[in-house]
N, C-alpha and C positions, 0 to 999 in steps of 0.2 A: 767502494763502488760509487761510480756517480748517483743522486741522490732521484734523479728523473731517471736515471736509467733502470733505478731498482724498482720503483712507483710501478715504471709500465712493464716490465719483468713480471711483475705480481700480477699487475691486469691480462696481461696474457696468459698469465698462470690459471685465474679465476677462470678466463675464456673457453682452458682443454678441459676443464672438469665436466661438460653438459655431455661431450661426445663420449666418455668412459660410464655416464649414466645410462643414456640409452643403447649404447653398443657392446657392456661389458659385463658392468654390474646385475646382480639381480634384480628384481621388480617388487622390492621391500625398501619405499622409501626414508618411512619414517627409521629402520634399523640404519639404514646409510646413512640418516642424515645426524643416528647417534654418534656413527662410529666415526663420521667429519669432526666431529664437536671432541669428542672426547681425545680422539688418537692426534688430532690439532690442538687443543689445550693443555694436554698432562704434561707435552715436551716440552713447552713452553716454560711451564710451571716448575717444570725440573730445573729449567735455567734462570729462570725468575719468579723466583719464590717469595717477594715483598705481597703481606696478605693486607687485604682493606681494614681501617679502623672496626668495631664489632657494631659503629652505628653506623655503618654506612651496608650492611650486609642484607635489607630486606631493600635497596635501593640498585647493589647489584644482582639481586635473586630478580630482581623488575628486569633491568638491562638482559640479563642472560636468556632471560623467555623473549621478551624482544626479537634483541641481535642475535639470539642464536638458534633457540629451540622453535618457535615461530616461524623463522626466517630459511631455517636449514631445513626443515618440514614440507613448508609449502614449494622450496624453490625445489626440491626434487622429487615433489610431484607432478610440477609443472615440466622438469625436465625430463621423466619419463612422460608427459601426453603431447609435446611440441617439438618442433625443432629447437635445435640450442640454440639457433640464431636469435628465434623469436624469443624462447625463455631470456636468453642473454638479454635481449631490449625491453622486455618487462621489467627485470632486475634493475636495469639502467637508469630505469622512471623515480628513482628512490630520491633523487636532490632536488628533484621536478614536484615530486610530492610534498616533498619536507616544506617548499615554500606556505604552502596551505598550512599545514602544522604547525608550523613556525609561527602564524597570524596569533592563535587564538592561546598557546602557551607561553609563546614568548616576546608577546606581543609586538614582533617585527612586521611590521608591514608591508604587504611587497610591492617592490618597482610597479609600473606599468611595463618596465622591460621583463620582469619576473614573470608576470603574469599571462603576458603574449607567449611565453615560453612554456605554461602550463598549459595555455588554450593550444599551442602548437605541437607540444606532446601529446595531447590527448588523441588531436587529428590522427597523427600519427601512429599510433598507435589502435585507433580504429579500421585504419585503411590497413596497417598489418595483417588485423587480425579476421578480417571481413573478405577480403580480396584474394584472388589467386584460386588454382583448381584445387589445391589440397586442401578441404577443410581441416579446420585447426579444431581441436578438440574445448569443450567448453570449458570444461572441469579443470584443466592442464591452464590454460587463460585465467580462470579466478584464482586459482592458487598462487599462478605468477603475478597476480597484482595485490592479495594478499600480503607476499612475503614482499613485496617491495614497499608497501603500505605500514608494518610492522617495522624495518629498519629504518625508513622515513622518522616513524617515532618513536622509536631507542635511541637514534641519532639528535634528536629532538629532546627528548629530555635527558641526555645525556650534557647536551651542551648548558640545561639549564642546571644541571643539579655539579653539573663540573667532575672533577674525579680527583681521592684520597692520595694515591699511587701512580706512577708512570704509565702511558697509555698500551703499553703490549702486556704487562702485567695485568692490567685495569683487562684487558680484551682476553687473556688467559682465562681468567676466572670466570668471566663470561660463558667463554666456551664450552666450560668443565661443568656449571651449572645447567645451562642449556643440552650440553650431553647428556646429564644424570636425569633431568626430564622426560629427553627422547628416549633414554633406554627402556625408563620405566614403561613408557608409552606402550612401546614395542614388542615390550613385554606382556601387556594387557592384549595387547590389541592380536597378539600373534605374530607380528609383523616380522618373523626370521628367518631368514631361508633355513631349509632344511638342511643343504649340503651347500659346497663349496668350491668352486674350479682354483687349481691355480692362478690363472687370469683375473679369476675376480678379486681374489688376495692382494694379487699385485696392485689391482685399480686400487684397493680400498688403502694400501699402504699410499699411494701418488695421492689420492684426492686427501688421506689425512694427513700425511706429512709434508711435502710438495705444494698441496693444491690450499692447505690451512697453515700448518708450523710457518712453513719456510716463508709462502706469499704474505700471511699477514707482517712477519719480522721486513721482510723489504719493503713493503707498502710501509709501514711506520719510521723505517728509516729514512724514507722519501720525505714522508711528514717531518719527520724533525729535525731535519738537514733544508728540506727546500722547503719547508710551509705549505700546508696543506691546499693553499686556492692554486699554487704551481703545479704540485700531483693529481689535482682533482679531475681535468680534464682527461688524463691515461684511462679511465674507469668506464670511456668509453670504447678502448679497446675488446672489453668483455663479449659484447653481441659480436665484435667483426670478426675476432678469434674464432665465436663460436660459427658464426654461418658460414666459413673460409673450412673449418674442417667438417660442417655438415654436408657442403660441394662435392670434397674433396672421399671423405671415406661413405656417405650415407648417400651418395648422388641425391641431397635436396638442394635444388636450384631455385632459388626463390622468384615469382616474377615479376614480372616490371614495375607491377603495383606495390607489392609487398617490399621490395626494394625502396621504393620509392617511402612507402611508410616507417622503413627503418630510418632511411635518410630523415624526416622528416623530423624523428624522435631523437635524432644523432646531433639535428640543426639543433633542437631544443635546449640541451644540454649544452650545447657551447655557447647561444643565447643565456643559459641559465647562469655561468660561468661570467661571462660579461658584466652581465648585470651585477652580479657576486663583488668582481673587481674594482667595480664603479661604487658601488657603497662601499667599500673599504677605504678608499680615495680618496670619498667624499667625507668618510671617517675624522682620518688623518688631519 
């Protein structure tokens, strides 16, 4: 498969996961967000079984609460109190954030093009979440800037500490750690449903295996056929997928405002890209 075509396949993928949260699944995020992690890594792990050196295991037990259990946590509990449009463009904030993270561990300094790009996400993301007749829930808003916050920096010290193993093997284990987490959580916390619909079986088979197995293996193929600053832009697909079927099956129409403030976080992000580009460039 072409190697952009699978990058944005994935991100569209990522996109249908919000609308099976709030339309399908049940209202136990933290157990969903186990059964993501796990039923997304174990296949994985089936097929790529290369395990990390034994010193590098309290460095991916770090990563996996990051990238996974952190991240899978808060993102769908923000996807059960928002629209997915809106969660999808919280999520999106993550390369926006990472510049700031990026300062102070990896001592990369960013552009003044970087940074116009975080003052112009931020905007953006305040007129989202401020504007419009439907108030947006508070609790659903922190959690989605939480878990975007949290993969900001797993991504962040992931790039500094590097990785032993291949990077879907490296992102397998992650999952599986992160899952053993959330379950236990779930497990404390109560968080199970009691019963179970067919339909929700089905969702939870699509968002683990579909929405995690299948999308991370073509997202990483995208990486490592077309380099990662080529696929990085697809990853904005994720809000537009989701707000296109929040229209489409949940009739939420966002308005001009809130529009306006996705665009605004969308410009961001290709701003942030650019800039990306241009130190590579200047790299070389």
């Amino acid at each position: 498969m072409n190697p952009k075509l699978s990058a944005a396949l994935a991100a569209a993928i990522w996109g249908t996961t919000y609308i099976f949260v709030s339309v399908v699944l049940p209202h136990n995020p933290i157990f969903t967000a186990a059964v993501r992690a796990l039923g997304g890594g174990l296949p994985l792990l089936l097929l790529y079984n290369q395990a990390p050196p034994r010193d590098w295991w309290g460095k991916v037990a770090v990563l996996g609460t990051l990238n996974c259990g952190i991240v899978f946590a808060f993102l769908f509990i923000a996807a059960e109190r928002l629209p997915g449009g809106v969660a999808g463009t919280l999520q999106s904030l993550g390369p926006i954030i990472t510049v700031l993270i990026a300062w102070p561990l990896l001592g990369e300094r960013p552009t003044w093009l970087r940074l116009a790009s975080v003052v112009l996400g931020s905007i953006g993301v305040m007129i989202l979440l401020t504007s419009g007749k439907i108030v947006l829930d508070g609790v659903g808003a922190v959690a989605g800037l939480i878990a975007a916050v949290s993969l900001a920096l797993g991504g962040v010290l992931l790039n500094r500490w590097g990785r032993p193993i291949p990077l879907l093997e490296f992102t397998a284990w992650q999952l599986v750690i992160g899952g053993v987490e959330l379950a236990a959580l779930a497990a404390i916390l109560g968080d199970v449903p009691s019963s179970l619909s067919l339909a929700s079986i089905g969702a939870y088979v699509y968002v683990a295996l579909i929405g995690t197995s299948i999308a991370y293996a073509l997202w990483f193929h995208g990486v490592e056929k077309a380099g990662a600053p080529a696929v990085a832009p697809f990853f904005l697909l994720i809000p537009m997928v989701a707000f296109a079927l929040d229209a489409v099956v949940r009739g939420f129409v966002p308005t001009g405002a809130q529009a306006l403030g996705a665009a605004i976080v969308v410009g961001s992000l290709v701003i942030n890209q650019r800039a990306g580009k241009q130190r590579a460039a200047g790299a070389r």
